[in-house]
Backbone as a ProteinNet text record, in pm:
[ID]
protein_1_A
[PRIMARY]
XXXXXXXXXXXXXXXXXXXXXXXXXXXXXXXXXXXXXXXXXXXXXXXXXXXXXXXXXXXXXXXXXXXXXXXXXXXXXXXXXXXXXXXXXXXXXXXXXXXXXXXXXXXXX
[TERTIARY]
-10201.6	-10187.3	-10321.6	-10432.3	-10586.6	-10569.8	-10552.9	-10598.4	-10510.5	-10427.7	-10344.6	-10392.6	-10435.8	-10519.2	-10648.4	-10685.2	-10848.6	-10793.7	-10712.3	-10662.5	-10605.5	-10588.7	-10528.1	-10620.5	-10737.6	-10881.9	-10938	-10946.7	-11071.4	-11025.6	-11152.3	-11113.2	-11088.2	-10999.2	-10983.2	-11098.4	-11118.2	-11264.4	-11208.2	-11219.1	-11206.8	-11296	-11280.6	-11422.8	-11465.9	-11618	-11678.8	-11733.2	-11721.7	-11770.6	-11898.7	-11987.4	-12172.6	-12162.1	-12242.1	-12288.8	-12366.6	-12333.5	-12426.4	-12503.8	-12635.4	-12769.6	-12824.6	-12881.7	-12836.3	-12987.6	-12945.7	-13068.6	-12944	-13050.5	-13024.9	-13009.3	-12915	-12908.7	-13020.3	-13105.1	-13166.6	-13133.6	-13203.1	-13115.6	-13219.6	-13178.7	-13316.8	-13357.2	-13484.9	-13535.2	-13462.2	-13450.2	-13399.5	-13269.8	-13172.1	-13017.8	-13025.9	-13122.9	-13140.4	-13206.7	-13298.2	-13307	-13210.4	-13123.6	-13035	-12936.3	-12910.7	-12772.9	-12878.4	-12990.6	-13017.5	-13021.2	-13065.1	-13070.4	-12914.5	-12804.6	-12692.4	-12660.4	-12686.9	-12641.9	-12695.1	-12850.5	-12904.8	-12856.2	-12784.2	-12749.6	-12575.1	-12522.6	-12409.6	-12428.8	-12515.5	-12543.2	-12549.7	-12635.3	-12686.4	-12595.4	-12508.8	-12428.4	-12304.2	-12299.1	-12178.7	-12074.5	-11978.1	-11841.9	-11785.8	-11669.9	-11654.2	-11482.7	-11453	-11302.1	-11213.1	-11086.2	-11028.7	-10980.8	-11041.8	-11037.4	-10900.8	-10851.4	-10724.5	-10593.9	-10515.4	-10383.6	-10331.5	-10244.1	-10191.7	-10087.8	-10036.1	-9899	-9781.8	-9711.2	-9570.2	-9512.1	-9453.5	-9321.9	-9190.1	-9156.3	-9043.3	-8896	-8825.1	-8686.9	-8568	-8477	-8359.8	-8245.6	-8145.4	-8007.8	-7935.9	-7872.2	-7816.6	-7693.4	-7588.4	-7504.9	-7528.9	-7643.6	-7701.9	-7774.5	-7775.2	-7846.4	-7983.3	-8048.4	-8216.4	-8287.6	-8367.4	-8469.3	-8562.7	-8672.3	-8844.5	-8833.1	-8881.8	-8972.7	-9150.3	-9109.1	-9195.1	-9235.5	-9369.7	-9394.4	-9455.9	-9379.4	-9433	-9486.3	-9623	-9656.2	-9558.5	-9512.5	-9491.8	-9530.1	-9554.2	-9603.4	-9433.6	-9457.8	-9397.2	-9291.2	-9271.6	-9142.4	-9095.7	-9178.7	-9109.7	-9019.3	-9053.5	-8977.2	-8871.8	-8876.8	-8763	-8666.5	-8723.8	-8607	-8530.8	-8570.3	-8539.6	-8407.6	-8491.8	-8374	-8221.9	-8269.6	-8132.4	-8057.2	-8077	-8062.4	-7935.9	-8014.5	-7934.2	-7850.5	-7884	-7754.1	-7649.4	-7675.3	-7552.7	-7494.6	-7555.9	-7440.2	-7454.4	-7463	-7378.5	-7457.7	-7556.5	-7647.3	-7740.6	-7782.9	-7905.2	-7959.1	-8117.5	-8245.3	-8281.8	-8269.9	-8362.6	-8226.4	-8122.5	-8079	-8079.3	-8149.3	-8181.8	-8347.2	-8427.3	-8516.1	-8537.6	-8411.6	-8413.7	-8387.5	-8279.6	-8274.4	-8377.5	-8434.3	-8554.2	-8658	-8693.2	-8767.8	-8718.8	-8642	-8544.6	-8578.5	-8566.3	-8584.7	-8685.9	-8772.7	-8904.5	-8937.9	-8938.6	-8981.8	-8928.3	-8773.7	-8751.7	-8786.9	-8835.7	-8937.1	-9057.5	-9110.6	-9217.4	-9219.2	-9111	-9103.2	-9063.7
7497.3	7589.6	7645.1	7575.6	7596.7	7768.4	7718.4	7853.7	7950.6	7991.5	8041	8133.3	8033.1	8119.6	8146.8	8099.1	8141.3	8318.2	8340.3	8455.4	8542.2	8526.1	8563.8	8651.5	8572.8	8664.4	8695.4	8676.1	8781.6	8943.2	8992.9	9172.5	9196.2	9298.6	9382.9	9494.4	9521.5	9605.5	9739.8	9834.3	9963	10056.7	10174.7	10259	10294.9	10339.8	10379.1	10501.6	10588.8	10739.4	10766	10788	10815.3	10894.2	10932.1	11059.7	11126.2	11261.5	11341.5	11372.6	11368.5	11404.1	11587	11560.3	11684.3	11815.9	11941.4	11999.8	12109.3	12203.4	12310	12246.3	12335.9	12299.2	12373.5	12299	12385.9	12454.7	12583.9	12710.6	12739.4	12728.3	12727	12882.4	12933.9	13003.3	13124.6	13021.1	13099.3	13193.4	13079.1	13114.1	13249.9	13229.1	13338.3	13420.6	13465.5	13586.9	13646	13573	13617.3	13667.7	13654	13696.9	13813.2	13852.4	13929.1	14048.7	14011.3	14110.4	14146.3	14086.8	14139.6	14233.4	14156.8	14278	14431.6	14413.1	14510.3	14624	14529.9	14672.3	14701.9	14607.8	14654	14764.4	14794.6	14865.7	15026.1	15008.1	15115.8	15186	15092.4	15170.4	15232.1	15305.1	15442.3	15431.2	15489.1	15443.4	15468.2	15373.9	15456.1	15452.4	15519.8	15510.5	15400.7	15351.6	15274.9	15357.3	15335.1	15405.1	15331.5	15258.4	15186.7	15238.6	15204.9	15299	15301.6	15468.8	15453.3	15346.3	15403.6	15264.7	15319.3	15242.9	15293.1	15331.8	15442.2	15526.2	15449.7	15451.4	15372	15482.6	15480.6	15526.6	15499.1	15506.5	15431.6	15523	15464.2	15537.5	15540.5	15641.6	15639.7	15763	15803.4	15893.7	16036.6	16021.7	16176.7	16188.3	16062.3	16080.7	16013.1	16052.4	15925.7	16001	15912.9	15939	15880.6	15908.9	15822	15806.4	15696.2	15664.1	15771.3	15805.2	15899.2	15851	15791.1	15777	15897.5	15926.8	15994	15933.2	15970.4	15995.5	16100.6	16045.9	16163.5	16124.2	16237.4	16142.3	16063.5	15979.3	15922	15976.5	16103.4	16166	16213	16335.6	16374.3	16276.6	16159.3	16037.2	16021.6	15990.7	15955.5	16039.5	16206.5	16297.4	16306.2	16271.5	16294.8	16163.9	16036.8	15965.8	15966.7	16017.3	16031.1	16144.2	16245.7	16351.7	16325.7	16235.2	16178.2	16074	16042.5	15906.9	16033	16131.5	16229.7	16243.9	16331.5	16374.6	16292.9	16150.2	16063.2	16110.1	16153.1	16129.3	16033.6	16043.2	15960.1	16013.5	15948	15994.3	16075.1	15997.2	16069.1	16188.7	16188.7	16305.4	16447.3	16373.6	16468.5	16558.8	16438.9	16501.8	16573.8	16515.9	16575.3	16737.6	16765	16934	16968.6	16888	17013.3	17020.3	16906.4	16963.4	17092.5	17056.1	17172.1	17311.5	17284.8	17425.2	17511.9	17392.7	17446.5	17485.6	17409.3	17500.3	17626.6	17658.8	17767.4	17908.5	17891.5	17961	17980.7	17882.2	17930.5	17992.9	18017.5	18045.8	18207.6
14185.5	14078.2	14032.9	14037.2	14027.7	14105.6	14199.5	14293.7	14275.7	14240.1	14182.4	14065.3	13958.7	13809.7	13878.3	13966.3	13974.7	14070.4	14198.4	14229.9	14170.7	14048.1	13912.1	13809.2	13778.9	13714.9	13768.5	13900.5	13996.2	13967.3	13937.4	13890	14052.9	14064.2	14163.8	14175.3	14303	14365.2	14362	14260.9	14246.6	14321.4	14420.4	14429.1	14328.4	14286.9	14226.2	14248	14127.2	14209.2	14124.2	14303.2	14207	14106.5	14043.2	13985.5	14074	14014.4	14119.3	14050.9	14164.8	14071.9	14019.5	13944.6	13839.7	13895.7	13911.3	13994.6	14084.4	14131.4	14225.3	14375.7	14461.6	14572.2	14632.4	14715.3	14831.4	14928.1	14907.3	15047.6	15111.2	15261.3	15341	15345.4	15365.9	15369.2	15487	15579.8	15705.7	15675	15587.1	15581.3	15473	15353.3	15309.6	15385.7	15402.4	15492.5	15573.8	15664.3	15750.6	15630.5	15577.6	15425.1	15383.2	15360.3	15313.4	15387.2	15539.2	15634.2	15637.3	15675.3	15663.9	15566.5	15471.9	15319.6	15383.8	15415.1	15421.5	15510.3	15644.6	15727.5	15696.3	15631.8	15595.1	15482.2	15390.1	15290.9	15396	15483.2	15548	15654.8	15659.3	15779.1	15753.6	15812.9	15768.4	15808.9	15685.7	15737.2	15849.1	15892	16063.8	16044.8	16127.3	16119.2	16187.6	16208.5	16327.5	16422.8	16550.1	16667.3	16724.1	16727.2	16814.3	16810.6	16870	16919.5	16796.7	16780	16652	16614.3	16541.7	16501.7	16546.1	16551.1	16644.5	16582.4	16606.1	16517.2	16500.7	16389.9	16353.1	16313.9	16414.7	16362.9	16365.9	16252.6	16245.3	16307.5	16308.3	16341	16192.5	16147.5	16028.8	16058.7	15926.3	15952.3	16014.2	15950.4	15983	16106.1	16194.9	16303.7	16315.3	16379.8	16389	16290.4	16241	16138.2	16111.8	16052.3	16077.1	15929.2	15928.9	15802.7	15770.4	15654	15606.9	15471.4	15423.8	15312.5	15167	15076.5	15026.4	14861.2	14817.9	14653.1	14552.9	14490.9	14357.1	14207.7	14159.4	13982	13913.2	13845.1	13823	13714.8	13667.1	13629.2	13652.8	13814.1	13907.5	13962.5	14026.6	14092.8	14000.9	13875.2	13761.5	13768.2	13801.4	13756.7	13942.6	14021.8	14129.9	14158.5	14089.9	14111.3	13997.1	13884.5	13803.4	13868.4	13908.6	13942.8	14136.8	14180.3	14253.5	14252.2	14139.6	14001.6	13992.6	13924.7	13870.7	14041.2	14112.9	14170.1	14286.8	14279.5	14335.9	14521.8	14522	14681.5	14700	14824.4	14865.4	14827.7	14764.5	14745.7	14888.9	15031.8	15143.4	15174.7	15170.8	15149.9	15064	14961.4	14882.9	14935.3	14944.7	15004.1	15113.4	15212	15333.3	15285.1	15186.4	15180.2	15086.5	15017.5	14958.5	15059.6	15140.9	15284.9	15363.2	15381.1	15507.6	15409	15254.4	15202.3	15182.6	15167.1	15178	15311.5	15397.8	15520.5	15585.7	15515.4	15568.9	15448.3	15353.6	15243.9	15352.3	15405.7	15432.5	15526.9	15626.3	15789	15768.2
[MASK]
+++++++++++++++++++++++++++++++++++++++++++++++++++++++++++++++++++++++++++++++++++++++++++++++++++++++++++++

């Protein structure tokens, strides 16, 4: 039973975590320079475009036949009135757009 209470109060061995000592890290001379030279010619060099194959055309099958995805901007009350407008009389938005496209281009032709 001795050995028992004596395995009993022995503290258990926790890790201990150092402190870290208090101060700046050292940056080698070298590693800075090379970071600085980079900065430097990235600063200097001119924008370039992406030269690689375009992106693949995407088109669906739908009622009306095949059709591409076309992204367009509009201000945001144009967009509002375009979609209530196709709330009332009950169309698709890209149907809708499809005839004010079609209309416009034959205005211009």
């Amino acid at each position: 039973m001795a050995a028992q209470k004596e395995a009993a109060v022995m503290p258990s061995k926790k890790p201990v975590a150092k402190p870290r000592k208090p101060g700046v890290r050292r940056v080698l001379p070298v590693s800075a320079a090379a970071f600085e030279r980079a900065a430097e010619a990235r600063a200097n060099k001119p924008a370039t475009r992406k030269t690689g194959a375009p992106a693949k055309r995407r088109t669906y099958e739908t009622s009306d036949g095949e059709v591409e995805r076309v992204e367009v901007h509009l201000p945001v009350a144009l967009s509002t009135e375009l979609r209530v407008y196709c709330a009332r009389e009950r169309v698709k938005v890209t149907a809708a757009v499809i005839d004010a496209v079609r209309a416009l281009l034959k205005g211009a032709a």
